[in-house]
C-alpha positions as CSV (number, residue, x, y, z in Angstrom):
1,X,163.8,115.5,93.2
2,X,166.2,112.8,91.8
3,X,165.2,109.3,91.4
4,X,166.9,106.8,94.1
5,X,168.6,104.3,91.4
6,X,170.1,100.7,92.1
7,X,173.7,102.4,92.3
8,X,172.5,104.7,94.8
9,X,171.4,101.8,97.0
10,X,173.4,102.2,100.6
11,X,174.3,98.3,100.8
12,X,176.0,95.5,98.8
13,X,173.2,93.1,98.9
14,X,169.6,94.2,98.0
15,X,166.6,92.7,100.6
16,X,163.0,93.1,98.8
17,X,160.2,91.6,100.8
18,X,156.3,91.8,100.4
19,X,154.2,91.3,103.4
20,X,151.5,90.1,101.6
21,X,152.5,87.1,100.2
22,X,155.6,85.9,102.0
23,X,157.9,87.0,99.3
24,X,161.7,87.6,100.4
25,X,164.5,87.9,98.4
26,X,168.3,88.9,98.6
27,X,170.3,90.2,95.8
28,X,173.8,91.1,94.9
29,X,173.8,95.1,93.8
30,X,177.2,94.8,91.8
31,X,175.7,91.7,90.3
32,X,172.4,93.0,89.6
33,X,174.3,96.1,88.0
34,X,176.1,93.8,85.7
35,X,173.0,91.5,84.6
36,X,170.7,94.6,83.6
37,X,172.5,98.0,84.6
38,X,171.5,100.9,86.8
39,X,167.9,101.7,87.2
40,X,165.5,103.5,89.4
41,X,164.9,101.3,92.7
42,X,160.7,101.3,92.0
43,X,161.1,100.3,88.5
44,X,163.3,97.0,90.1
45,X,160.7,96.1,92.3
46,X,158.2,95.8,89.7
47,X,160.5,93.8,87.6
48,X,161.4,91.4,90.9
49,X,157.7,90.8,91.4
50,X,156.9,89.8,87.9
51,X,160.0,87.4,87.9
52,X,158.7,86.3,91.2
53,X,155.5,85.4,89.3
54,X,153.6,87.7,91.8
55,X,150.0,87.1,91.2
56,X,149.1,90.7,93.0
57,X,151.9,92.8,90.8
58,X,151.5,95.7,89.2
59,X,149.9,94.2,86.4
60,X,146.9,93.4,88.2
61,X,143.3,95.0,87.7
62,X,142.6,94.4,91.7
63,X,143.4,97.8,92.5
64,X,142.9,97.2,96.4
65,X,145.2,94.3,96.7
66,X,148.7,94.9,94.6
67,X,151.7,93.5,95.3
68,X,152.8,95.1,98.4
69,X,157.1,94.5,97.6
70,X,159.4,96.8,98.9
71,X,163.0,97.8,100.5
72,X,162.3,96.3,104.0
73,X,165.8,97.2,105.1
74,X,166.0,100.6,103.0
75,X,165.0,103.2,105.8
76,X,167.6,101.7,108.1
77,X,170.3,101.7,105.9
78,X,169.8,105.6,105.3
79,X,171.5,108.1,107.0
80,X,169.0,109.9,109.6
81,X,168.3,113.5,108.6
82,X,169.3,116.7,110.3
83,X,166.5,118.4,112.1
């Protein structure tokens, strides 16, 4: 199974949100490209919470309340599967 990278990412601007905190940002793909190249999609949420100074990121030893950040907008922006 491949890894979903930021390259492969079906919009121009990137939405990562966690619902426990409040945390929502919006960024620019082909900037975010630039600025530190193409990288697998979980990998640049961990790196967008630890900017974010997330105090429940991965870095945590609270295993029962991590960061919960993600791709709010990801599974609409996906083509739907065949059945």
């Amino acid at each position: 199974m491949d890894v979903p990278m930021l390259s492969s990412y079906p919009a121009d601007k990137i939405v990562a949100a966690c619902s426990k905190c409040g945390l929502r940002k919006q960024f620019d793909k082909v900037a975010m490209l630039k600025a530190g190249g193409d990288r697998p999609l979980g990998l640049l949420l961990d790196d967008i919470a630890i900017r974010a100074n997330c105090p429940k990121r991965k870095d945590t030893p609270d295993i029962y309340n991590k960061c919960g950040i993600l791709y709010p907008e990801l599974v609409d922006l996906l083509p739907a599967r065949r059945r």
